[in-house]
PyMOL Python script that loads the backbone (N, CA, C, O; Angstrom):
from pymol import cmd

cmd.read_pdbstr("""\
ATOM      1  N   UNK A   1      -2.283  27.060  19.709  1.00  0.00           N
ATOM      2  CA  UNK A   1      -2.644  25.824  19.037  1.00  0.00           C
ATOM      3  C   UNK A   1      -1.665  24.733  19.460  1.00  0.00           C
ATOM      4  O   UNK A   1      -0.466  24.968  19.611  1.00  0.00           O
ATOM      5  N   UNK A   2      -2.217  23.523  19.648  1.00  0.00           N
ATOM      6  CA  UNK A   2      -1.224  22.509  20.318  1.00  0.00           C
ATOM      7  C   UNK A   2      -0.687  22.218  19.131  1.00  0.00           C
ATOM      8  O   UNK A   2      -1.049  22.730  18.072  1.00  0.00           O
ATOM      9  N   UNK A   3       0.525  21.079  19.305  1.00  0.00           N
ATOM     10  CA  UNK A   3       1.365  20.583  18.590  1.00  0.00           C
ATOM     11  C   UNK A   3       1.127  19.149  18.564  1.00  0.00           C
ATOM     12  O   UNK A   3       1.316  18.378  19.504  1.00  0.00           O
ATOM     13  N   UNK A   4       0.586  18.788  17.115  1.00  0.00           N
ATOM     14  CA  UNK A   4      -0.204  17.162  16.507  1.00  0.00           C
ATOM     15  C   UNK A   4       1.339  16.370  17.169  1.00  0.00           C
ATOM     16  O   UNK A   4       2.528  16.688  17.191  1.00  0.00           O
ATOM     17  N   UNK A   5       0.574  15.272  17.626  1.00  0.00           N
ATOM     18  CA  UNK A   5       1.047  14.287  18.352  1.00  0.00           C
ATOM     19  C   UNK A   5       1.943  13.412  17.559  1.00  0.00           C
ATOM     20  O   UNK A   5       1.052  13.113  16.764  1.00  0.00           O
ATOM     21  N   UNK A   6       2.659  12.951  17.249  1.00  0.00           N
ATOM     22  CA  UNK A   6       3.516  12.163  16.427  1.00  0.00           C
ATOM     23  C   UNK A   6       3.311  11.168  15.961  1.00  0.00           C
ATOM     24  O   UNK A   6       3.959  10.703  15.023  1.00  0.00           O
ATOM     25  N   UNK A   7       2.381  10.637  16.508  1.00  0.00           N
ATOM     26  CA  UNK A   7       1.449   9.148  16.200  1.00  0.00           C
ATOM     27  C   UNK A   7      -0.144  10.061  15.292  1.00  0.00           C
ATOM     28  O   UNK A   7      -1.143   9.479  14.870  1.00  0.00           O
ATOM     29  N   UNK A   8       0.037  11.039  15.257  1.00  0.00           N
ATOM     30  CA  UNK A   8      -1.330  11.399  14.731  1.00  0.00           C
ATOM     31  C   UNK A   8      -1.156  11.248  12.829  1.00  0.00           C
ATOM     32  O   UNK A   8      -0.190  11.753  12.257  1.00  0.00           O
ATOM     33  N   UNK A   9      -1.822  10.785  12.370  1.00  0.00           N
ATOM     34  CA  UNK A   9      -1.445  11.064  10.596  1.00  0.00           C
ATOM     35  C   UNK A   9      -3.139  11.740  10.060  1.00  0.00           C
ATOM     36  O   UNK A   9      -4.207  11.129  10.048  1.00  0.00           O
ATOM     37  N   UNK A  10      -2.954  12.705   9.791  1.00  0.00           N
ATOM     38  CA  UNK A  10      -3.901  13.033   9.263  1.00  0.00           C
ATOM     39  C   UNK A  10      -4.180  12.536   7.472  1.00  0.00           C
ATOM     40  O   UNK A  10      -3.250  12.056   6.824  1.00  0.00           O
ATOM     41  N   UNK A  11      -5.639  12.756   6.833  1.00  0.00           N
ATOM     42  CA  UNK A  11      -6.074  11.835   6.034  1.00  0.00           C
ATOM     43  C   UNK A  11      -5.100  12.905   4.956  1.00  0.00           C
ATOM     44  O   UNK A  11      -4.538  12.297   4.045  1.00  0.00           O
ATOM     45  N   UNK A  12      -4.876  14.407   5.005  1.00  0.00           N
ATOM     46  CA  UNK A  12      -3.824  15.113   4.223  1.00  0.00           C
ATOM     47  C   UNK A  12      -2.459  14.788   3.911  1.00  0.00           C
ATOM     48  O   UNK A  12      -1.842  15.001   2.868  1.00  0.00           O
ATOM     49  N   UNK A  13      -1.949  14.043   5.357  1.00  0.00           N
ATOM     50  CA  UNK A  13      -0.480  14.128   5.659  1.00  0.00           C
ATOM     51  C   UNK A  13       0.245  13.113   4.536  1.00  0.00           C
ATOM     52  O   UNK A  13      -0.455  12.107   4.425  1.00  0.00           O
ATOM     53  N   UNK A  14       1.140  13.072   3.880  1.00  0.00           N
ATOM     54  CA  UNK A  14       1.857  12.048   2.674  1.00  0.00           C
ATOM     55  C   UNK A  14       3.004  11.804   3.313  1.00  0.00           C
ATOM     56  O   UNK A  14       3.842  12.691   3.474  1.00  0.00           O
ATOM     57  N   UNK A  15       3.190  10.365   3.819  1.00  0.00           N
ATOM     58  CA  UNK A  15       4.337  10.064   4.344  1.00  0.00           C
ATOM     59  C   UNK A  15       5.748   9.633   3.246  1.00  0.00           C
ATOM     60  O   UNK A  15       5.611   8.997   2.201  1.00  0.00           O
ATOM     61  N   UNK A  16       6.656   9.988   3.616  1.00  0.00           N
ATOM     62  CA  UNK A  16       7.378   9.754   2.692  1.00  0.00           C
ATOM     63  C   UNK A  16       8.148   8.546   3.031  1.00  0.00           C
ATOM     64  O   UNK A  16       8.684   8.412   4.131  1.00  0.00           O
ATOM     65  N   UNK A  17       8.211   7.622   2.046  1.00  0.00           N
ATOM     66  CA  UNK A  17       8.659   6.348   1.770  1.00  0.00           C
ATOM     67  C   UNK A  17      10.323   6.459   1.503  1.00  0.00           C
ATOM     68  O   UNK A  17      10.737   7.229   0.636  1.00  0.00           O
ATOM     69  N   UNK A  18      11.402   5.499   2.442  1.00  0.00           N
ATOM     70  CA  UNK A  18      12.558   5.251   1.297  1.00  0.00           C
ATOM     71  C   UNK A  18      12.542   4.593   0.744  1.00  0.00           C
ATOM     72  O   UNK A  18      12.160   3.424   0.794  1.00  0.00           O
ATOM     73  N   UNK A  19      13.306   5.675  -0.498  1.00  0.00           N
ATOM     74  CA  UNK A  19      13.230   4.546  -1.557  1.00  0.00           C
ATOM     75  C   UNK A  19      14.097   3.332  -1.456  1.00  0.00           C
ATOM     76  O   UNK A  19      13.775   2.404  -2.198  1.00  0.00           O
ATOM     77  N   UNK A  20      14.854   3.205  -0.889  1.00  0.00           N
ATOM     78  CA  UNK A  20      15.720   2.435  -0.544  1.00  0.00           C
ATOM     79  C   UNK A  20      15.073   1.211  -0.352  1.00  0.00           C
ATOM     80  O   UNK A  20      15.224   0.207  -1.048  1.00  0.00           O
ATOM     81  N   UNK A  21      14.136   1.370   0.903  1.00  0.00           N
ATOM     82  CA  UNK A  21      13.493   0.133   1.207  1.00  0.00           C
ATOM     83  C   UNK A  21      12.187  -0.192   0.122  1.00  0.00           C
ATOM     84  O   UNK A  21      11.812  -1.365   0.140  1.00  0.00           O
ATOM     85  N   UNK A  22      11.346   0.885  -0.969  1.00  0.00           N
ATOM     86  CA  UNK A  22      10.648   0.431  -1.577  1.00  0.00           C
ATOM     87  C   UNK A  22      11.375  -0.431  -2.373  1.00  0.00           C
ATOM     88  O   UNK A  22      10.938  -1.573  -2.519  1.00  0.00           O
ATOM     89  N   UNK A  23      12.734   0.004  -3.092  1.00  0.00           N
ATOM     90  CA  UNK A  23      13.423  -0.957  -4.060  1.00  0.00           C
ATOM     91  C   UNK A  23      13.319  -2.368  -3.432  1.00  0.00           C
ATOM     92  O   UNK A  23      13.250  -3.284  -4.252  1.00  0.00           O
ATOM     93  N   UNK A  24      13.290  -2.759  -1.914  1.00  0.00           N
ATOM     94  CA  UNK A  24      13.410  -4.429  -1.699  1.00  0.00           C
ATOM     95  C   UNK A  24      12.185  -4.479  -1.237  1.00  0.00           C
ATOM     96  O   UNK A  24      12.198  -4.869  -0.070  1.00  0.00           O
ATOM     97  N   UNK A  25      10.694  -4.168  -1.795  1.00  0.00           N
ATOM     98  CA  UNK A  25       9.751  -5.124  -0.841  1.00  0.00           C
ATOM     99  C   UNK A  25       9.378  -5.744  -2.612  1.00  0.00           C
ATOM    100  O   UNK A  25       9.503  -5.417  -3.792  1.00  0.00           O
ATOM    101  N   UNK A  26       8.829  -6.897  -1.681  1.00  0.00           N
ATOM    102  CA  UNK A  26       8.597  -7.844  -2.795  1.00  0.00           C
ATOM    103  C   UNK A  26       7.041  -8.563  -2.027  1.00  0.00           C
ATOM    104  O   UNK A  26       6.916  -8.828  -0.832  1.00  0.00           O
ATOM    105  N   UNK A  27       5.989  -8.756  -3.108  1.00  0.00           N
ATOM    106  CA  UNK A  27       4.797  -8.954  -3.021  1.00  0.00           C
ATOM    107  C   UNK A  27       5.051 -10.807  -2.186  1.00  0.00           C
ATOM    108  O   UNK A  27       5.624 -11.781  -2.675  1.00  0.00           O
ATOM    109  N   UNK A  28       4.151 -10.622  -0.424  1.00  0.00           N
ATOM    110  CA  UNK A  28       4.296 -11.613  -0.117  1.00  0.00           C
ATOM    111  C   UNK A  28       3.936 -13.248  -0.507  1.00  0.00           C
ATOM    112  O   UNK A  28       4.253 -14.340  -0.036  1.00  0.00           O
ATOM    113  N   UNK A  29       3.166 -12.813  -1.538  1.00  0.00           N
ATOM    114  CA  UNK A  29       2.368 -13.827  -1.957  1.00  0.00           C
ATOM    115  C   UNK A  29       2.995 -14.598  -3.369  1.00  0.00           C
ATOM    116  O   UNK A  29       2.708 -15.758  -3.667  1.00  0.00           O
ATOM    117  N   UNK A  30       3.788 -13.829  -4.068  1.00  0.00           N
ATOM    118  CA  UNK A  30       4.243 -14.352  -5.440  1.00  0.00           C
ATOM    119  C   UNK A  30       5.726 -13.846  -5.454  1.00  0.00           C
ATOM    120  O   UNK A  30       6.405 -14.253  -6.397  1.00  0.00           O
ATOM    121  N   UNK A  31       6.468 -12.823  -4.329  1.00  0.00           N
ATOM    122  CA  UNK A  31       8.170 -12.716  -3.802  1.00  0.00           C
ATOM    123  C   UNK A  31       8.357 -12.158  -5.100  1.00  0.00           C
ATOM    124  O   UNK A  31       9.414 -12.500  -5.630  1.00  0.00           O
ATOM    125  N   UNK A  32       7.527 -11.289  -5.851  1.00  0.00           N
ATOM    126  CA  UNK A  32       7.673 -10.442  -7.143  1.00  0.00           C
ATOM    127  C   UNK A  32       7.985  -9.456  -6.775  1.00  0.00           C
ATOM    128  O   UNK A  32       7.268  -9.117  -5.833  1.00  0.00           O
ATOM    129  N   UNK A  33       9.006  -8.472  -7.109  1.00  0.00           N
ATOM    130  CA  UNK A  33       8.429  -6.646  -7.353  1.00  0.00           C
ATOM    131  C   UNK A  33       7.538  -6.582  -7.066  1.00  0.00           C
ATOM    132  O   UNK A  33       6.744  -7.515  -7.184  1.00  0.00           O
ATOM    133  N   UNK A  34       7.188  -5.223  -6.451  1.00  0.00           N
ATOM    134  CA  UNK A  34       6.209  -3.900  -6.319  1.00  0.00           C
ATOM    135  C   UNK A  34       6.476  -2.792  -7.028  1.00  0.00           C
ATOM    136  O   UNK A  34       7.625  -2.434  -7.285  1.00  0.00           O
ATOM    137  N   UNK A  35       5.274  -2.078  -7.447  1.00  0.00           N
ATOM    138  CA  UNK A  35       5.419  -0.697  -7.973  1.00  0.00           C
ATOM    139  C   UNK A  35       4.300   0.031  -6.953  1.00  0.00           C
ATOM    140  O   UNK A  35       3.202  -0.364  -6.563  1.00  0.00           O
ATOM    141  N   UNK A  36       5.015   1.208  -6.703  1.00  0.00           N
ATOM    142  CA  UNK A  36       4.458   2.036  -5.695  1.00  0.00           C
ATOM    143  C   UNK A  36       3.623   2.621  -6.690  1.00  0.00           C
ATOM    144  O   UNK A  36       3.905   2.782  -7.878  1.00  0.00           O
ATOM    145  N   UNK A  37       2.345   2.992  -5.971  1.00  0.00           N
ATOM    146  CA  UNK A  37       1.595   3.879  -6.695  1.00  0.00           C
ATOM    147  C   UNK A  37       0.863   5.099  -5.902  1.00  0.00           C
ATOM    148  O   UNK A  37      -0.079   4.948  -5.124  1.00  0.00           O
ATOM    149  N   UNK A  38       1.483   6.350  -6.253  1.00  0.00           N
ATOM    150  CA  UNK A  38       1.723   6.997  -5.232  1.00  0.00           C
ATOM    151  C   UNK A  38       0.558   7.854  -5.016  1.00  0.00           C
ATOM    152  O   UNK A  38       0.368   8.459  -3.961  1.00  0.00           O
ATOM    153  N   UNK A  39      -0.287   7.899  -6.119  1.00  0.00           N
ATOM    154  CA  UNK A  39      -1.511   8.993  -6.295  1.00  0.00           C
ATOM    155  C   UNK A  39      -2.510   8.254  -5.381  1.00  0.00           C
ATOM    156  O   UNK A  39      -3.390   8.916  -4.830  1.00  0.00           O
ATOM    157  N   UNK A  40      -2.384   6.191  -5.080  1.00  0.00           N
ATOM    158  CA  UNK A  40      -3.501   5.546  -4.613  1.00  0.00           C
ATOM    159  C   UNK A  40      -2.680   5.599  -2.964  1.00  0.00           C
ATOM    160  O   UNK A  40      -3.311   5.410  -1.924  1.00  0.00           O
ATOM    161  N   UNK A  41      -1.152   5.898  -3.009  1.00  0.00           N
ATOM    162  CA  UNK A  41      -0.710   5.346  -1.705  1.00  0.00           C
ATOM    163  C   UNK A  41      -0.953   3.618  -1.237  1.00  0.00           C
ATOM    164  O   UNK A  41      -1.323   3.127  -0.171  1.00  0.00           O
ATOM    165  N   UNK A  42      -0.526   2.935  -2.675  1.00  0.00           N
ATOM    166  CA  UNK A  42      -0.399   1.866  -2.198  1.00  0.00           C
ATOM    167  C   UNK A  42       0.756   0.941  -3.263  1.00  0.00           C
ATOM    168  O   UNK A  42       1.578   1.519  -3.973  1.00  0.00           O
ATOM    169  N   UNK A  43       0.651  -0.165  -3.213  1.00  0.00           N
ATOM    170  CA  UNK A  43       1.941  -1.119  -3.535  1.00  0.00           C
ATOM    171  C   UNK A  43       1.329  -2.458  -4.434  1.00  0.00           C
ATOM    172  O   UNK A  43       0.857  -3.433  -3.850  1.00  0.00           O
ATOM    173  N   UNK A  44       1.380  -2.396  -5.466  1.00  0.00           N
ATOM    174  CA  UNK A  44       0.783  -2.814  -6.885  1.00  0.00           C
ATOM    175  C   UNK A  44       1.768  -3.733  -6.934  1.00  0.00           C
ATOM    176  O   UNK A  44       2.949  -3.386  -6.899  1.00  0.00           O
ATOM    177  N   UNK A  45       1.305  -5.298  -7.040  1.00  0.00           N
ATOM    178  CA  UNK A  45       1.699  -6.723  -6.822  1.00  0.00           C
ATOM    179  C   UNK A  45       0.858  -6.861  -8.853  1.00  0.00           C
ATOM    180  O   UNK A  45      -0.351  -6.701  -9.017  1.00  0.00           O
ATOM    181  N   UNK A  46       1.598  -7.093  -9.774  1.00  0.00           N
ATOM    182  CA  UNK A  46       0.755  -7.270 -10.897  1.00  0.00           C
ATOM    183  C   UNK A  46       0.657  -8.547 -11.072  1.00  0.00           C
ATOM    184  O   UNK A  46      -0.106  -8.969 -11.941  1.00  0.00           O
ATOM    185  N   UNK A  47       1.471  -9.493 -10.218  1.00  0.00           N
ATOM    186  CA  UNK A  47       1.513 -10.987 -10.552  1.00  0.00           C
ATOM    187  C   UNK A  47       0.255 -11.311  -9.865  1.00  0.00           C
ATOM    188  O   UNK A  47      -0.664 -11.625 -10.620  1.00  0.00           O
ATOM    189  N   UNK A  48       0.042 -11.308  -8.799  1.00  0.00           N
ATOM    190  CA  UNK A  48      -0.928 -11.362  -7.673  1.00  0.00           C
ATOM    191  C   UNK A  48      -2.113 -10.476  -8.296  1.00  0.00           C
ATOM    192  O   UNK A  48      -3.136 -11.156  -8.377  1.00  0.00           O
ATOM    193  N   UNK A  49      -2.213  -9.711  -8.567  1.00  0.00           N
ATOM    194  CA  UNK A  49      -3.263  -8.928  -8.697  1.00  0.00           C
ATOM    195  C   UNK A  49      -3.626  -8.439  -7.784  1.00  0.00           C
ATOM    196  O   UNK A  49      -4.730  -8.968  -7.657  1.00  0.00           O
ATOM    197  N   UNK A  50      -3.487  -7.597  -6.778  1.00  0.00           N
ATOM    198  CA  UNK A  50      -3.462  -7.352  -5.159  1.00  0.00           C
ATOM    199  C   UNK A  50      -3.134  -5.569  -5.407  1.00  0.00           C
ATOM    200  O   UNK A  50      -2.648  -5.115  -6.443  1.00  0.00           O
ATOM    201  N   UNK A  51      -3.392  -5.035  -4.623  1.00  0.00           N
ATOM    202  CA  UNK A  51      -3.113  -3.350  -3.924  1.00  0.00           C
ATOM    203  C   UNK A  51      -2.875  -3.386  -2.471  1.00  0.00           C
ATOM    204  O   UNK A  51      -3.873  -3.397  -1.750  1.00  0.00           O
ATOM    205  N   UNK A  52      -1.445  -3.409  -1.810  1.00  0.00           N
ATOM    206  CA  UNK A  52      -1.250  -3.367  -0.824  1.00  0.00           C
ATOM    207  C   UNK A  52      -1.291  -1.618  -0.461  1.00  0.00           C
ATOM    208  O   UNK A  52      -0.857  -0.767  -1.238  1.00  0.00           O
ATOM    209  N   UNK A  53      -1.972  -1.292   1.025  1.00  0.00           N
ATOM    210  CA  UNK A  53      -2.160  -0.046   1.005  1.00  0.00           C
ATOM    211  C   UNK A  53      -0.766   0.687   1.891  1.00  0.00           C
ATOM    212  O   UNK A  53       0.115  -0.093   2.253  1.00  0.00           O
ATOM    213  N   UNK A  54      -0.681   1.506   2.069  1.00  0.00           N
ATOM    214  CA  UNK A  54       0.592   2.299   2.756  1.00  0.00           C
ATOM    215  C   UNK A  54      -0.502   3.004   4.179  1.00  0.00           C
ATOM    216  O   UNK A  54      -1.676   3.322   3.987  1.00  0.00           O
ATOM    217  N   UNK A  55      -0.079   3.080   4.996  1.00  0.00           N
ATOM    218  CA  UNK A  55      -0.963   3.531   6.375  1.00  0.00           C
ATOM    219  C   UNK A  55       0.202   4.316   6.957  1.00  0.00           C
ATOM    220  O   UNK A  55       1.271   3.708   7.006  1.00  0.00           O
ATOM    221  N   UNK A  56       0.170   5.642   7.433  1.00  0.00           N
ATOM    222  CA  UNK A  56       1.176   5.975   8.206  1.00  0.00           C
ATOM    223  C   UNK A  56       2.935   6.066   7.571  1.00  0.00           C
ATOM    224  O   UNK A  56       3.868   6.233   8.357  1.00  0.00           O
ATOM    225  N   UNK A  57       3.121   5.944   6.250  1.00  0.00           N
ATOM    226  CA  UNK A  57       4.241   5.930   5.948  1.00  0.00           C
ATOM    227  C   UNK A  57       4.836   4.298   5.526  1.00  0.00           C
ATOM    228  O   UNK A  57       5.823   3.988   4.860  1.00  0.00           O
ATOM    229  N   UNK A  58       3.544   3.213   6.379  1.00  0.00           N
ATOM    230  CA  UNK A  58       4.152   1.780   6.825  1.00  0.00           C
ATOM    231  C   UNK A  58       3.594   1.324   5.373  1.00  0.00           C
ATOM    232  O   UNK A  58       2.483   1.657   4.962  1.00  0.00           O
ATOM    233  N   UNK A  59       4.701   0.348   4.496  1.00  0.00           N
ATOM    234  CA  UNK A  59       3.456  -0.737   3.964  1.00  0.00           C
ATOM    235  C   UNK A  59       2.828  -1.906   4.401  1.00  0.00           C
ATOM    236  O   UNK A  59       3.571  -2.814   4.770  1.00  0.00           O
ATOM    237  N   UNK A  60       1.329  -2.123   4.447  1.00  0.00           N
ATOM    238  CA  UNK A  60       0.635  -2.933   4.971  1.00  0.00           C
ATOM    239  C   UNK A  60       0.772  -4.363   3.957  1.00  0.00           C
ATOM    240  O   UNK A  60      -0.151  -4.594   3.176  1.00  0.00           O
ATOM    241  N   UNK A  61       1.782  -5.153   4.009  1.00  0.00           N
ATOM    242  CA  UNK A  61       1.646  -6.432   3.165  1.00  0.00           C
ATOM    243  C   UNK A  61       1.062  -7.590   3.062  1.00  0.00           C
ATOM    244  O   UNK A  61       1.586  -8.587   2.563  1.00  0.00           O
ATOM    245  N   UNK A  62      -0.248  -7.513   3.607  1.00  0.00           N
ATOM    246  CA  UNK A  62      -1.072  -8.618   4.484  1.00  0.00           C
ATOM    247  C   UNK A  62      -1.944  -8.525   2.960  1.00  0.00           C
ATOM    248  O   UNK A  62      -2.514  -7.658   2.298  1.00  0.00           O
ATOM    249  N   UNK A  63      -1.642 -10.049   2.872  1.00  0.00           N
ATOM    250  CA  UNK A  63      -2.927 -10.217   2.014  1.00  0.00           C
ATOM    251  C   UNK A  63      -4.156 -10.188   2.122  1.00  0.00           C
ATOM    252  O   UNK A  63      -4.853  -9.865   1.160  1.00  0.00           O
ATOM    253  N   UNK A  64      -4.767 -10.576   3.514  1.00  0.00           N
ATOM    254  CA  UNK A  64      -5.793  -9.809   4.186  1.00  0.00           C
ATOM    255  C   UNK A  64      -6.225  -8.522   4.128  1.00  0.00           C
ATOM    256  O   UNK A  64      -7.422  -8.243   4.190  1.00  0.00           O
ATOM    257  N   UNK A  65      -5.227  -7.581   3.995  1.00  0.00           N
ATOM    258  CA  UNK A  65      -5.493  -6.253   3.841  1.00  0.00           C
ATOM    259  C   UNK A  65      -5.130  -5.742   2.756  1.00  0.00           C
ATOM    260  O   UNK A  65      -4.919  -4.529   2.767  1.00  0.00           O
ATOM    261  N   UNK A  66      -4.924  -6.573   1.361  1.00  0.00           N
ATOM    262  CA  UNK A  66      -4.859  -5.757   0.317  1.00  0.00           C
ATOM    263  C   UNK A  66      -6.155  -5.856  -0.514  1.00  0.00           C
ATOM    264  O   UNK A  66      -7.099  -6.604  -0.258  1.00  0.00           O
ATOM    265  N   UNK A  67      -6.039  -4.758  -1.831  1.00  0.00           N
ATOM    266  CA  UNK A  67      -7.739  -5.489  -2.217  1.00  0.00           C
ATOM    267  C   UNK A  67      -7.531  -5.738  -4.020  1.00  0.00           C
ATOM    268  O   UNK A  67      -6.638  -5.332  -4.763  1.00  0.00           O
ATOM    269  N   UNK A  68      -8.387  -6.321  -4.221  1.00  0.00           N
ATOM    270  CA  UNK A  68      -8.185  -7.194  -5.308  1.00  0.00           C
ATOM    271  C   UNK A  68      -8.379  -6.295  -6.756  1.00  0.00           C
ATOM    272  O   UNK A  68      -9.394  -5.689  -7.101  1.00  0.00           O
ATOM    273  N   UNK A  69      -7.422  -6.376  -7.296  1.00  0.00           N
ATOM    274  CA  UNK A  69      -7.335  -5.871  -8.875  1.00  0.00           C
ATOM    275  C   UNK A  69      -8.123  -6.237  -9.702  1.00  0.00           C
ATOM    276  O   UNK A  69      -8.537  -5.520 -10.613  1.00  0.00           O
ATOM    277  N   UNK A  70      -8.551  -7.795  -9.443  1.00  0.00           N
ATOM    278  CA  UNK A  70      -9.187  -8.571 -10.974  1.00  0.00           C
ATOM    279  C   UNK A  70     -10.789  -8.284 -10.790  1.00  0.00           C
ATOM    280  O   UNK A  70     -11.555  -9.236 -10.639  1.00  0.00           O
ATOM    281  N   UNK A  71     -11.223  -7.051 -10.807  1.00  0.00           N
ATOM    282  CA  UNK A  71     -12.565  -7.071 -11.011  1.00  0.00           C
ATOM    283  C   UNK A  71     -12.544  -6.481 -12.642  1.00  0.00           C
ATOM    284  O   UNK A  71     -11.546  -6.074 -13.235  1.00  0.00           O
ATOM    285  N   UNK A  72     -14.314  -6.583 -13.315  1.00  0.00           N
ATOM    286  CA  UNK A  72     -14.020  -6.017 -14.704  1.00  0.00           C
ATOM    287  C   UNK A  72     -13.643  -4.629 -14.662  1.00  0.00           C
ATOM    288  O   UNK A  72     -12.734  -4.214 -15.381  1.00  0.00           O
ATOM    289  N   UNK A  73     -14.358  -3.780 -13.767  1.00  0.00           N
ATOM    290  CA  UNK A  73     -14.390  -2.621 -13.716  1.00  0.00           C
ATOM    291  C   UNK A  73     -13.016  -1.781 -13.307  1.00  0.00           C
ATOM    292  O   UNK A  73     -13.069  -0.577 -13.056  1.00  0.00           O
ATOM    293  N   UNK A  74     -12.215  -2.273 -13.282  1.00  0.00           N
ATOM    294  CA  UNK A  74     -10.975  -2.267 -12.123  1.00  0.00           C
ATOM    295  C   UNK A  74     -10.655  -2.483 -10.962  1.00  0.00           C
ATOM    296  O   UNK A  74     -11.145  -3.409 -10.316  1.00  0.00           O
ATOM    297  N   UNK A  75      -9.519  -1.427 -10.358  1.00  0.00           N
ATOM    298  CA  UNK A  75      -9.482  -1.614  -8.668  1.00  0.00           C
ATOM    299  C   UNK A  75     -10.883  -1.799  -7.939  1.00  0.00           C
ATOM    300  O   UNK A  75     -11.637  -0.897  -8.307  1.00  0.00           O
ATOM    301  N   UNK A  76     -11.321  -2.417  -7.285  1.00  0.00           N
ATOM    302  CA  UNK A  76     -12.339  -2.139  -6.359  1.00  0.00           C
ATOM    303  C   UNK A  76     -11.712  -1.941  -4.675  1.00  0.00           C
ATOM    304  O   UNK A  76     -10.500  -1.887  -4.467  1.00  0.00           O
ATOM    305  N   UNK A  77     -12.716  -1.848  -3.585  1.00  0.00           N
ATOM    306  CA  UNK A  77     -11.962  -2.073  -2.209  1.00  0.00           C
ATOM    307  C   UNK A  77     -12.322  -3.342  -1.895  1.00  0.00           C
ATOM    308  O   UNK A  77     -12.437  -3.348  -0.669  1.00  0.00           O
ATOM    309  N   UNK A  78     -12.580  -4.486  -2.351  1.00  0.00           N
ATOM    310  CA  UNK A  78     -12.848  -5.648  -1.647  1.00  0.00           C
ATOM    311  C   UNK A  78     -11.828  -6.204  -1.023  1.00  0.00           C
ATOM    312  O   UNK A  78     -10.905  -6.567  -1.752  1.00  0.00           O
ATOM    313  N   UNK A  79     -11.702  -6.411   0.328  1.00  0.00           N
ATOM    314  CA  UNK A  79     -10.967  -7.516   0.731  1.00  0.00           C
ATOM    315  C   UNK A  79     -10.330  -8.445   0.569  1.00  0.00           C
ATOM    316  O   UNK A  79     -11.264  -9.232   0.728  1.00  0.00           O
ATOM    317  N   UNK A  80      -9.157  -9.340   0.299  1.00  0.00           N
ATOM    318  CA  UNK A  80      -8.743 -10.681  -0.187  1.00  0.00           C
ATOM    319  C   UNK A  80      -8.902 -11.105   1.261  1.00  0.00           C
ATOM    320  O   UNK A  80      -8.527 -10.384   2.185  1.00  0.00           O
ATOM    321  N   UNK A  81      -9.562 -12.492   1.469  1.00  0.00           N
ATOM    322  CA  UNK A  81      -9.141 -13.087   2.886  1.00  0.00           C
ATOM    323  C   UNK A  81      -8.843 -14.540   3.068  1.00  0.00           C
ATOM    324  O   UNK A  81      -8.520 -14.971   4.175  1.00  0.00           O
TER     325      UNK A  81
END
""", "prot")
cmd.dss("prot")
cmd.show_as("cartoon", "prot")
cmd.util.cbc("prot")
cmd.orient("prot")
């Protein structure tokens, strides 16, 4: 059996975050705290209302690529753009 490529992340694999660096990211849009949320694998902006997602271990802080909290129903995946 070959040996997974280092760039490969499978949809199983849970990258592990430091905490170090989660303690300083701050939501680009409102320079608030984040709370990691680790069951969604993503980065919960509550000022913003936003879900930034984690890809690969990386957090993705693009408001483009986070998706929007304020629906009635809750989280949804919609896009902010």
């Amino acid at each position: 059996m070959a040996e997974p490529d280092e760039h490969d992340i499978g949809d199983d694999e849970k990258a592990v975050l430091d905490e170090r660096m989660v303690d300083l990211l701050v939501c680009p849009l409102t320079k608030q705290a984040l709370t990691y949320d680790e069951a969604a694998h993503e980065f919960i902006s509550k000022a913003a209302k936003l879900a930034y997602p984690v890809r690969g271990g990386v957090p993705i802080l693009l408001p483009s690529e986070a998706r929007s909290l304020e629906t009635e129903g809750g989280p949804t995946s919609k896009k902010i753009s």
